[in-house]
KOLDOLUM-729576 format. One record per residue (C-alpha): x, y, z; residue in one letter; residue number from 0. Coordinates in nm, 2 decimals, m for minus. Each point is the difference from the previous one (the first is absolute). Last residue first. Layout:
BEGIN
+--------+--------+--------+------+------+
!     xx !     yy !     zz ! resn ! resi !
+--------+--------+--------+------+------+
!      X !      Y !      Z !    A !  NUM !
...
+--------+--------+--------+------+------+
This chain:
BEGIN
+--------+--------+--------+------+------+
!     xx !     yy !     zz ! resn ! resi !
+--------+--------+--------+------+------+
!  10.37 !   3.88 !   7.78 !    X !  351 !
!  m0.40 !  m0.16 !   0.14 !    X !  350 !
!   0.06 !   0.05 !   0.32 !    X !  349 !
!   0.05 !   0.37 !  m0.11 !    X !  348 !
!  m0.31 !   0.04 !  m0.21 !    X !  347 !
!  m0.24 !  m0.18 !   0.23 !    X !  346 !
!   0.12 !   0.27 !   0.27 !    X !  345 !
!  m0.01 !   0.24 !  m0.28 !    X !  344 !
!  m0.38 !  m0.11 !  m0.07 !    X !  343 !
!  m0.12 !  m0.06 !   0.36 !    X !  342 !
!   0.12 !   0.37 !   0.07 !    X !  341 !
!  m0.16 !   0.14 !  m0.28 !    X !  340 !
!  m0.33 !  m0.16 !   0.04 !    X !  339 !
!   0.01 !   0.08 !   0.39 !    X !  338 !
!   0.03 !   0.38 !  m0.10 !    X !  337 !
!  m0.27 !  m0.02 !  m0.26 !    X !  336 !
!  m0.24 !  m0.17 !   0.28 !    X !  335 !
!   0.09 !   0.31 !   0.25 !    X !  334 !
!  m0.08 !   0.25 !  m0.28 !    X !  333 !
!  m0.36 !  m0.13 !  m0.06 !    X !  332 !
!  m0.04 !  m0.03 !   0.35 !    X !  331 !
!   0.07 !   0.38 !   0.02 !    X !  330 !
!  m0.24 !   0.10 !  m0.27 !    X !  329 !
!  m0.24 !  m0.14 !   0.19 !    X !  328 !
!   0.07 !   0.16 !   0.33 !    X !  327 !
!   0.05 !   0.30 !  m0.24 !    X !  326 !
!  m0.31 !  m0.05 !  m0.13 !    X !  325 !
!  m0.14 !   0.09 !   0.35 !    X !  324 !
!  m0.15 !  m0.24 !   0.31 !    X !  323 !
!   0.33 !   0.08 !   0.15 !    X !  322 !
!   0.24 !   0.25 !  m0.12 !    X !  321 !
!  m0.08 !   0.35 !   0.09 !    X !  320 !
!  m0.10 !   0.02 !   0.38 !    X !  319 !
!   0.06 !  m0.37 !   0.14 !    X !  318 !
!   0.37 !  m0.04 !  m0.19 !    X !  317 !
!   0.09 !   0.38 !   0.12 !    X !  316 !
!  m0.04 !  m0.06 !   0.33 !    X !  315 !
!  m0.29 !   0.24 !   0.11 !    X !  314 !
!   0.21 !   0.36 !   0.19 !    X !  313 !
!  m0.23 !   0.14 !   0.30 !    X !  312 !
!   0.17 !  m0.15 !   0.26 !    X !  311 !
!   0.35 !   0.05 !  m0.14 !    X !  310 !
!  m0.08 !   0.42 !   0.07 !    X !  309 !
!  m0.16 !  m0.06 !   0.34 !    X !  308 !
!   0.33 !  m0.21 !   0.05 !    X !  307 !
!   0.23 !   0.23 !  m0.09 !    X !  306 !
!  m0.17 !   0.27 !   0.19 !    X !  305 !
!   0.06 !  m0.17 !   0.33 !    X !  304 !
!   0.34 !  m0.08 !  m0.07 !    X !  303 !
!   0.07 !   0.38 !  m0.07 !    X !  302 !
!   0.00 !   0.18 !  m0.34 !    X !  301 !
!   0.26 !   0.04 !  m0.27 !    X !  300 !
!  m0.22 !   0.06 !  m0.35 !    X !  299 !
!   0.24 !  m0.04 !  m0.33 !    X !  298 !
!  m0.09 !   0.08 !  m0.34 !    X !  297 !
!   0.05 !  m0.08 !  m0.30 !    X !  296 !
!   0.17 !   0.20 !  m0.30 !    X !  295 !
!   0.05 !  m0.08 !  m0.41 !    X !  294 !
!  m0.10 !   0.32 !  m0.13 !    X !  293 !
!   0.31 !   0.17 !  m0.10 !    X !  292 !
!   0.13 !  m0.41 !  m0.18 !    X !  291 !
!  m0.32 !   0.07 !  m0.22 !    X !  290 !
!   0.24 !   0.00 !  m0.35 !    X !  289 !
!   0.22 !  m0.33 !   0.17 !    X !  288 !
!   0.17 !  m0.15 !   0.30 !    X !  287 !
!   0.28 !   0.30 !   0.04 !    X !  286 !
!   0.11 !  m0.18 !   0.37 !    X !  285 !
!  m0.13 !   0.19 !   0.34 !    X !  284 !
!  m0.34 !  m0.09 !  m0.04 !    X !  283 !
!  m0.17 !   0.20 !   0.30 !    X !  282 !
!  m0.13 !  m0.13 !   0.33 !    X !  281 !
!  m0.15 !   0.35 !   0.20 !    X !  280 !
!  m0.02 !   0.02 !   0.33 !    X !  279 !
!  m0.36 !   0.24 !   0.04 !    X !  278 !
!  m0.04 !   0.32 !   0.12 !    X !  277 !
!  m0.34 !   0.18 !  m0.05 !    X !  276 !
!  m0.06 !   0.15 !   0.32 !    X !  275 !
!   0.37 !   0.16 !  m0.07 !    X !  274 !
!   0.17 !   0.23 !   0.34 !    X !  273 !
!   0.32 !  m0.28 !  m0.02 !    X !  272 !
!   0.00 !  m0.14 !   0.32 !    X !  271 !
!  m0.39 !   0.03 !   0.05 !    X !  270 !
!  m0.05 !  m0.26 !  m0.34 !    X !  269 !
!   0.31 !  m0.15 !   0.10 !    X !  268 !
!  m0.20 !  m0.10 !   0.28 !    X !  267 !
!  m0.28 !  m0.12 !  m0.16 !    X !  266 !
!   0.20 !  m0.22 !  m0.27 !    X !  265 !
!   0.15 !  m0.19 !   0.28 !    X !  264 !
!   0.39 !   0.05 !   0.10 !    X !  263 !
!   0.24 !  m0.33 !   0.11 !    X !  262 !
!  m0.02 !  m0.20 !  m0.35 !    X !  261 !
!   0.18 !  m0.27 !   0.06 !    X !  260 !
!   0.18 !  m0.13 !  m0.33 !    X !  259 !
!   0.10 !  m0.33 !  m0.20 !    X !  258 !
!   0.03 !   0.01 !  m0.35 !    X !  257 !
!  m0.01 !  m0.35 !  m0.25 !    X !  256 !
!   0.04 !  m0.05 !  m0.36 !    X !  255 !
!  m0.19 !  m0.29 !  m0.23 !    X !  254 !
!   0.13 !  m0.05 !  m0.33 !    X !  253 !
!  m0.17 !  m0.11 !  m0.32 !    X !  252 !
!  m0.02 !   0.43 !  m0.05 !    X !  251 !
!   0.20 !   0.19 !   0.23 !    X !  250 !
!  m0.16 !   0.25 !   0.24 !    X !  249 !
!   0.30 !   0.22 !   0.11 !    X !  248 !
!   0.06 !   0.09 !   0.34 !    X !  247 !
!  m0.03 !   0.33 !   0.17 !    X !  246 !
!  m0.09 !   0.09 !   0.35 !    X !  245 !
!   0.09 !   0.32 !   0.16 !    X !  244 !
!  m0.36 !  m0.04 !   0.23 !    X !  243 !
!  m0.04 !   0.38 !  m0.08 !    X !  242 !
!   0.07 !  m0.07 !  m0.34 !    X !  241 !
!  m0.19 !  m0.31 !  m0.11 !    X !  240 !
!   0.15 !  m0.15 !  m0.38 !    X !  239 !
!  m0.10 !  m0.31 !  m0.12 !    X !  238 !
!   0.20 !  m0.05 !  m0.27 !    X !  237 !
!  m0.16 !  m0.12 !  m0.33 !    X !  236 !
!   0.21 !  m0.24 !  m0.28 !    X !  235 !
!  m0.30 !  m0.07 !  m0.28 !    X !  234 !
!  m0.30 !  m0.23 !  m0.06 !    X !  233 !
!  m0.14 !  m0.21 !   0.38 !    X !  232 !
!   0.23 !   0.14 !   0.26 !    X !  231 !
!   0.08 !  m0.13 !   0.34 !    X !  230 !
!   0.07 !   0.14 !   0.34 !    X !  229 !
!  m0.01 !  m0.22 !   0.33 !    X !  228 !
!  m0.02 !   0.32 !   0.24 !    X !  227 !
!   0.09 !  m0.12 !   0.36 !    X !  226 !
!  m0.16 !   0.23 !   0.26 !    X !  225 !
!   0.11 !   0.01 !   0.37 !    X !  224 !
!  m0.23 !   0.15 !   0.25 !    X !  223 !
!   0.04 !   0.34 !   0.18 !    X !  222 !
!  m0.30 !   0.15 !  m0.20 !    X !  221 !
!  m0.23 !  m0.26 !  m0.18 !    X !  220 !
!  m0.01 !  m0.02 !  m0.41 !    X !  219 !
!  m0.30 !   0.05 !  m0.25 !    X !  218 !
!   0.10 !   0.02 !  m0.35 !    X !  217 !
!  m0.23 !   0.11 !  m0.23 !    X !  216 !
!  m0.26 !  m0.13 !  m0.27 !    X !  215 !
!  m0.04 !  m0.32 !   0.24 !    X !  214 !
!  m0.01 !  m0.35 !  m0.12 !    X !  213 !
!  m0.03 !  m0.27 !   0.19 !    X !  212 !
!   0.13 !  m0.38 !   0.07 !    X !  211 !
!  m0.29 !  m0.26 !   0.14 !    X !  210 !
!   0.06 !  m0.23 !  m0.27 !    X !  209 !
!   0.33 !   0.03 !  m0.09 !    X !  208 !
!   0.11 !  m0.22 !   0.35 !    X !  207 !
!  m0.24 !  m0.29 !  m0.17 !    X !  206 !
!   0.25 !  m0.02 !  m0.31 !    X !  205 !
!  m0.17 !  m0.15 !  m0.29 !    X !  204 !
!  m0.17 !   0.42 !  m0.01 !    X !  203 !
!   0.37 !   0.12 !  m0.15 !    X !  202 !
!  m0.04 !   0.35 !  m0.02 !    X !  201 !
!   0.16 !   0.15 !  m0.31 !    X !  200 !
!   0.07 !   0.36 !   0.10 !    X !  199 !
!  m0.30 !   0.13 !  m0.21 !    X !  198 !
!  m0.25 !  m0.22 !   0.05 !    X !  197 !
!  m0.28 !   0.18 !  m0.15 !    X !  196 !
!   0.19 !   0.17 !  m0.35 !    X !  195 !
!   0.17 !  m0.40 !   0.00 !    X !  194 !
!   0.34 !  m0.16 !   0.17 !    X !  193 !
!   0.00 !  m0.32 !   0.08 !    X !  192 !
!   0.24 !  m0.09 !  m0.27 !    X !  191 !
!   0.22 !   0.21 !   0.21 !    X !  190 !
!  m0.05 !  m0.22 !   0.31 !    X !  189 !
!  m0.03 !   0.06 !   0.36 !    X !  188 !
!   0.00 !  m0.16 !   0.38 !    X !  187 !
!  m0.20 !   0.11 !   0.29 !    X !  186 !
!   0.11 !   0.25 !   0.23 !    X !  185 !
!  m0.04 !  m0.13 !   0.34 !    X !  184 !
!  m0.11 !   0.21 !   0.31 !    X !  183 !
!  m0.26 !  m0.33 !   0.05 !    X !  182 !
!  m0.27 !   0.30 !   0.05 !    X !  181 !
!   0.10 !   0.15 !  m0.34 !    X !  180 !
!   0.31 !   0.07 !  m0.19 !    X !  179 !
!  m0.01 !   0.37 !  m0.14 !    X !  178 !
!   0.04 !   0.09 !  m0.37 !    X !  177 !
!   0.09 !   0.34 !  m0.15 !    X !  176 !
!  m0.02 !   0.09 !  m0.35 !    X !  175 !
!   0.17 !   0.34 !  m0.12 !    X !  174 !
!  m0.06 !   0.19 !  m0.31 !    X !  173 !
!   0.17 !   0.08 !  m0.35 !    X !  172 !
!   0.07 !  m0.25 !  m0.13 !    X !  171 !
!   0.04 !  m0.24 !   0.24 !    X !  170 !
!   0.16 !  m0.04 !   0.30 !    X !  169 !
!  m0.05 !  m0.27 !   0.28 !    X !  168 !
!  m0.05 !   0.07 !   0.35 !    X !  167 !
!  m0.01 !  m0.31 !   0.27 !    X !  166 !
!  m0.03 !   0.10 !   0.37 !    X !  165 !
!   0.10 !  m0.23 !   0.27 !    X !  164 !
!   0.01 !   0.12 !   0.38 !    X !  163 !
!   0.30 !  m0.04 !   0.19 !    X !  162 !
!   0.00 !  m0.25 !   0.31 !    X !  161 !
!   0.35 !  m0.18 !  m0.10 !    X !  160 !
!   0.13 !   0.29 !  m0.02 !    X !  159 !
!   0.19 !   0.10 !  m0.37 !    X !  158 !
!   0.26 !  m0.21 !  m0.14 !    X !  157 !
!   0.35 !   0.26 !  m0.06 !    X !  156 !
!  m0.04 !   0.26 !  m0.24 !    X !  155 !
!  m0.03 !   0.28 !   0.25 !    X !  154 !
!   0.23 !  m0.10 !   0.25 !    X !  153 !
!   0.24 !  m0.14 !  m0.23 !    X !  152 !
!   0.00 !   0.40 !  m0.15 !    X !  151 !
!   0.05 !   0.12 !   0.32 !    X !  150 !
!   0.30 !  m0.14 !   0.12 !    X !  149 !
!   0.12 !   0.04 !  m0.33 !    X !  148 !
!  m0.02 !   0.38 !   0.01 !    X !  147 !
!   0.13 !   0.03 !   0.33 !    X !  146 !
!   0.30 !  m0.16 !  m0.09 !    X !  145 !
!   0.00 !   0.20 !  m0.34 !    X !  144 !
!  m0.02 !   0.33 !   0.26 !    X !  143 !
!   0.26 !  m0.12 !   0.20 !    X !  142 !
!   0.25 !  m0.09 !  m0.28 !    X !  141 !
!  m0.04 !   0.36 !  m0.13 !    X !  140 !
!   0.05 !   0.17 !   0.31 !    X !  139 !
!   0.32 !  m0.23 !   0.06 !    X !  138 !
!   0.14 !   0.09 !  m0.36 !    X !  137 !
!  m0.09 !   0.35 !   0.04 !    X !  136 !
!   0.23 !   0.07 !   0.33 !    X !  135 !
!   0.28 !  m0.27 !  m0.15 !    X !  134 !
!   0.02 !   0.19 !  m0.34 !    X !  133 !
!   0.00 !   0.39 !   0.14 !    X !  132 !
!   0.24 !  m0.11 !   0.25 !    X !  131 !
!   0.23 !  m0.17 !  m0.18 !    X !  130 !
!   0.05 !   0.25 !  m0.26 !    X !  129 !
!   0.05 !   0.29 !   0.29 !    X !  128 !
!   0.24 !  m0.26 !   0.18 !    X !  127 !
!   0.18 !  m0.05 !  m0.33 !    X !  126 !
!   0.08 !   0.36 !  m0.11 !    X !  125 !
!   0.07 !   0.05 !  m0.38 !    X !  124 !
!   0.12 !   0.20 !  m0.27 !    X !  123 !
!  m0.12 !   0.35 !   0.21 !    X !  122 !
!   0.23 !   0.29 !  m0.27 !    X !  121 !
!  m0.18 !   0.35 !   0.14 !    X !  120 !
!  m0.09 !   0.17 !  m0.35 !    X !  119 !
!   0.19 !   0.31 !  m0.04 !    X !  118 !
!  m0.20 !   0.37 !   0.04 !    X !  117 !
!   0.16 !   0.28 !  m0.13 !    X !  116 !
!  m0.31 !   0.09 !  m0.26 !    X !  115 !
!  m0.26 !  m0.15 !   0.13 !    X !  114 !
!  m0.23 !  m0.32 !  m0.11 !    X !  113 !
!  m0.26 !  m0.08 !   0.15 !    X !  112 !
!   0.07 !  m0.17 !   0.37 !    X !  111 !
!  m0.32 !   0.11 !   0.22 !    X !  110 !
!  m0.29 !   0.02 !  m0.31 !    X !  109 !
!   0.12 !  m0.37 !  m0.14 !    X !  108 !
!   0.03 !  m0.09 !   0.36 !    X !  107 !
!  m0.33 !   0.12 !   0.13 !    X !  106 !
!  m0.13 !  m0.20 !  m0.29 !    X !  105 !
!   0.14 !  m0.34 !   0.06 !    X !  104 !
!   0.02 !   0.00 !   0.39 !    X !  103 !
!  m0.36 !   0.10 !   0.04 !    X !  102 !
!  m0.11 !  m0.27 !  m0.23 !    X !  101 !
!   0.25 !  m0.21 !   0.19 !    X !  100 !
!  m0.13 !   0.06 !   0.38 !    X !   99 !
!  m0.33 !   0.00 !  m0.18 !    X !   98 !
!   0.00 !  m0.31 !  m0.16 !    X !   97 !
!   0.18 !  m0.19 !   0.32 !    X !   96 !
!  m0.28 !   0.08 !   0.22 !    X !   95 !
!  m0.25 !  m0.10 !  m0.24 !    X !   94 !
!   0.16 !  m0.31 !  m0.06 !    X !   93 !
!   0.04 !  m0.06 !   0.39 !    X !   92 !
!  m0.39 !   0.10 !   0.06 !    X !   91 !
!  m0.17 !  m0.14 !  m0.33 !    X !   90 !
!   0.12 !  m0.35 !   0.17 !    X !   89 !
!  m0.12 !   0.07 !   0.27 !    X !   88 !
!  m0.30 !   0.11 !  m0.16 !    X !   87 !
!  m0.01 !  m0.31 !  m0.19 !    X !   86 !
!   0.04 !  m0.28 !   0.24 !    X !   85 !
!  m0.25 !   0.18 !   0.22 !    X !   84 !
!  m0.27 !   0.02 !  m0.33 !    X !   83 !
!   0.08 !  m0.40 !  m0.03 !    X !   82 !
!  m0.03 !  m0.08 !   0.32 !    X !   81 !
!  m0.34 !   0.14 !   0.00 !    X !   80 !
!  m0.12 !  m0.10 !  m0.25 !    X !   79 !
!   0.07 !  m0.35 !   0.12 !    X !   78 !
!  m0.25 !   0.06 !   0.27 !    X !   77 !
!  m0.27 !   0.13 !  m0.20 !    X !   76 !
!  m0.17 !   0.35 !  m0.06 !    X !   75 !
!   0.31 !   0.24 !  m0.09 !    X !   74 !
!  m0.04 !   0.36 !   0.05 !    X !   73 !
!   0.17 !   0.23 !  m0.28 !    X !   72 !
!  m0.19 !  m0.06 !  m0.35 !    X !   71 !
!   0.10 !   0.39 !  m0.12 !    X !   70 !
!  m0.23 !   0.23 !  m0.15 !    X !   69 !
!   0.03 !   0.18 !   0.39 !    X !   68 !
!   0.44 !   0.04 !  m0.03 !    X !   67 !
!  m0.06 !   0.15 !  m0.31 !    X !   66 !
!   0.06 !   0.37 !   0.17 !    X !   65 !
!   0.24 !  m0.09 !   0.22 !    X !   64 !
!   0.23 !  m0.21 !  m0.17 !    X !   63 !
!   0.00 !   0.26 !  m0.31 !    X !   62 !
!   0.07 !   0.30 !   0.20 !    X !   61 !
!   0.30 !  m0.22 !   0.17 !    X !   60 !
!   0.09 !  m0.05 !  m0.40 !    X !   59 !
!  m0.05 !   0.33 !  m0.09 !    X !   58 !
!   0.19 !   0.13 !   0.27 !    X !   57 !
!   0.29 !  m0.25 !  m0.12 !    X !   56 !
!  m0.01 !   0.11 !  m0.34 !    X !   55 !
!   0.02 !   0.40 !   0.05 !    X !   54 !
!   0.27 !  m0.01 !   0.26 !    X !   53 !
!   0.21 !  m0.27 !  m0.18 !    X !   52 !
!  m0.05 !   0.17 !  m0.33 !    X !   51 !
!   0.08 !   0.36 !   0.11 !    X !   50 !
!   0.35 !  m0.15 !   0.14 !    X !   49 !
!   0.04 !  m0.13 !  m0.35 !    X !   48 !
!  m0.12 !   0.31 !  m0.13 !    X !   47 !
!   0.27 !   0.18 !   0.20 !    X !   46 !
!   0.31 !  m0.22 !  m0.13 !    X !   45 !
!  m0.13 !   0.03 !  m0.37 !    X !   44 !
!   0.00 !   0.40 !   0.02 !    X !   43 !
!   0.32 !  m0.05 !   0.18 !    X !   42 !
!   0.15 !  m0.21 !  m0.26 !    X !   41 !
!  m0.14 !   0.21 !  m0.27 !    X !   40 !
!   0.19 !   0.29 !   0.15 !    X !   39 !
!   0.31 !  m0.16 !   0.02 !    X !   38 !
!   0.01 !  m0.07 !  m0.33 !    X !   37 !
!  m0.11 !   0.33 !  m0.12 !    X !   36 !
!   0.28 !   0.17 !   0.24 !    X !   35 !
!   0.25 !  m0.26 !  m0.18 !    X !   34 !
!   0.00 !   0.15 !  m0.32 !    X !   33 !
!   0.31 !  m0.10 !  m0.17 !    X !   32 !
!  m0.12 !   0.01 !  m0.30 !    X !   31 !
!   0.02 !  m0.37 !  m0.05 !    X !   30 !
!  m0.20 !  m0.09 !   0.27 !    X !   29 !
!  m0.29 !   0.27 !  m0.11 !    X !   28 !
!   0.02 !  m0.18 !  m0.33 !    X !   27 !
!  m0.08 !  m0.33 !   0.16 !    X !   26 !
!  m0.27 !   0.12 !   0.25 !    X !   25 !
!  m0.18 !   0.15 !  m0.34 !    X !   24 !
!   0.02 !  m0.30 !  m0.22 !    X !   23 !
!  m0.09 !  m0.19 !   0.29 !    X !   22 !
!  m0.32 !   0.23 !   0.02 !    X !   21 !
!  m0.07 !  m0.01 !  m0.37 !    X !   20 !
!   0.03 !  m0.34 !   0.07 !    X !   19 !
!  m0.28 !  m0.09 !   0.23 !    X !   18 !
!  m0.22 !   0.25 !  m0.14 !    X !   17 !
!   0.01 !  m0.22 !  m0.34 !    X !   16 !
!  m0.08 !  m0.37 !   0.19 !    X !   15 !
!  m0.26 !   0.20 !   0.12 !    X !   14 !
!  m0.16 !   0.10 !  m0.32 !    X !   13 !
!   0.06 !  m0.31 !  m0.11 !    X !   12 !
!  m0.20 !  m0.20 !   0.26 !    X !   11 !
!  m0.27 !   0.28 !  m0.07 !    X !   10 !
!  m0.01 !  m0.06 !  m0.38 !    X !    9 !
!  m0.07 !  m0.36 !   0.06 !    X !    8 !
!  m0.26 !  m0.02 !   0.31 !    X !    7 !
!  m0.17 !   0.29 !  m0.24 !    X !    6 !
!   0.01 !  m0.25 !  m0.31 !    X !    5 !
!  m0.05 !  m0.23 !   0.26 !    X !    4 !
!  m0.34 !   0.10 !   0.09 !    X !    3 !
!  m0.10 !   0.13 !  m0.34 !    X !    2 !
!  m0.03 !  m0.35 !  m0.16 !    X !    1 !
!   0.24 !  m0.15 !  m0.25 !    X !    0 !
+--------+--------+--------+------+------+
């Protein structure tokens, strides 16, 4: 038995001991008839309660205040948007309604202690009051889930028609991200594809593959719409961007979709946030595995202009590290094993 809950142990008991030495106490006291001890405790109790409630709730404001910089407050996409109005107002009626009743609680405990002389008012019931305080939150309540739907069609629903395409799969533990070419057509994949060159399983029979590219980090425009198709090749992933608030999981044999418009480029929330070296960050937001901390991409916002500087310069992936290789080779070889196995379970099923 280690040392940590031997201590964990004898310190459980030891409290567990106080505890009833001072019922022990409070119980004798009863029975003696000493009622200034009673009251005494309750007003001792009474005024720490009120000490609470002062204490706590400056440490909390304290707390907002001073954390308020560490936090990720500024949404760069539309849809973050909503979704950071949807929450403060949201943060604005609960928060109301926790202090109103943390006030309540504690100022009550301290107001209405027990005192000798003092009878308890008998209140068994008032209907307007009841309904009042269940129609009031009930209508708040269905707003906000109104709201909340209304939104959350809007942000799943089909993306624009004139979004942008940008495949990322997941795999332990780093990001691959695949761009269609001048057709602005992703090209089709398979698994069996898959090799340490071709590492999302490009599918060279299919012309639109051809002039696809790889980039070693995501370049988007400002303003335009973005739709993530988000893969993984071992494990579950989740592609995970703060700022943009996007999160959806990367499923293997599955292919998920995101749609966003990113309305802040990296160079102005560079001067926004006083850091030349700020980047949007994509992090794995799913336990994927013992590198899981590394696993991050990154994700360059820049105008139209830049964009296409950037795509300029990027070979398609089939021209830069495939043809004229082994792997072109290597490739063929594959394609021929495929068409074998189809041609044999086709022959196998006419055959049954």
């Amino acid at each position: 038995m280690s040392t940590t809950l031997l201590v964990t142990i004898a310190f459980v008991l030891f409290v567990l001991v106080v505890f009833q030495l001072a019922r022990t106490t409070e119980y004798i006291s009863l029975l003696r008839g000493e009622e200034r001890a009673q009251e005494d405790a309750d007003k001792m109790n009474g005024l720490l309660f009120l000490l609470f409630l002062i204490i706590g709730g400056g440490a909390m404001v304290w707390s907002l205040f001073h954390y308020k910089q560490y936090m990720v407050l500024q949404a760069a996409t539309v849809h973050g948007q909503w979704l950071d109005s949807m929450f403060m107002v949201t943060l604005l009626f609960t928060g109301i309604v926790f202090v109103i009743t943390q006030i309540m609680l504690f100022y009550f405990a301290w107001k209405y202690k027990h005192t000798k002389g003092r009878k308890a008012l008998y209140y068994p019931e008032n209907n307007k009051l009841e309904m009042w305080w269940t129609v009031i939150p009930a209508i708040v309540l269905t707003t906000l889930v109104i709201i909340g739907i209304y939104r959350w069609f809007q942000i799943t629903g089909p993306e624009p028609k004139d979004s942008m395409v940008v495949e990322i799969t997941g795999q332990q533990f780093l990001w691959n991200y695949r761009y269609p070419g001048n057709d602005d057509k992703l090209g089709n994949y398979e698994f069996k594809y898959i090799t340490a060159v071709n590492k999302v399983g490009l599918d060279f029979n299919d012309p639109a593959a051809k002039d696809d590219y790889m980039a070693t980090e995501m370049h988007v425009v400002v303003n335009k719409p973005v739709l993530l198709r988000i893969r993984s090749k071992d494990v579950i992933h989740d592609v995970g961007i703060p700022y943009f608030r996007v999160k959806m999981d990367a499923v293997p044999g599955l292919v998920t979709r995101f749609w966003f418009i990113p309305t802040v480029t990296t160079e102005e929330m560079r001067k926004k946030t006083g850091n030349p070296d700020f980047n949007y960050e994509i992090a794995c937001d799913q336990l994927c595995g013992k590198g899981h901390y590394g696993m991050k991409g990154i994700v360059v916002v820049e105008t139209q202009a830049e964009f296409d500087a950037w795509k300029a310069k990027q070979p398609s992936f089939y021209e830069s590290s495939v043809k004229g290789t082994d792997e072109e080779k290597h490739f063929a070889e594959l394609t021929e094993q495929l068409k074998a196995e189809k041609e044999k379970e086709a022959s196998k099923g006419h055959h049954e």
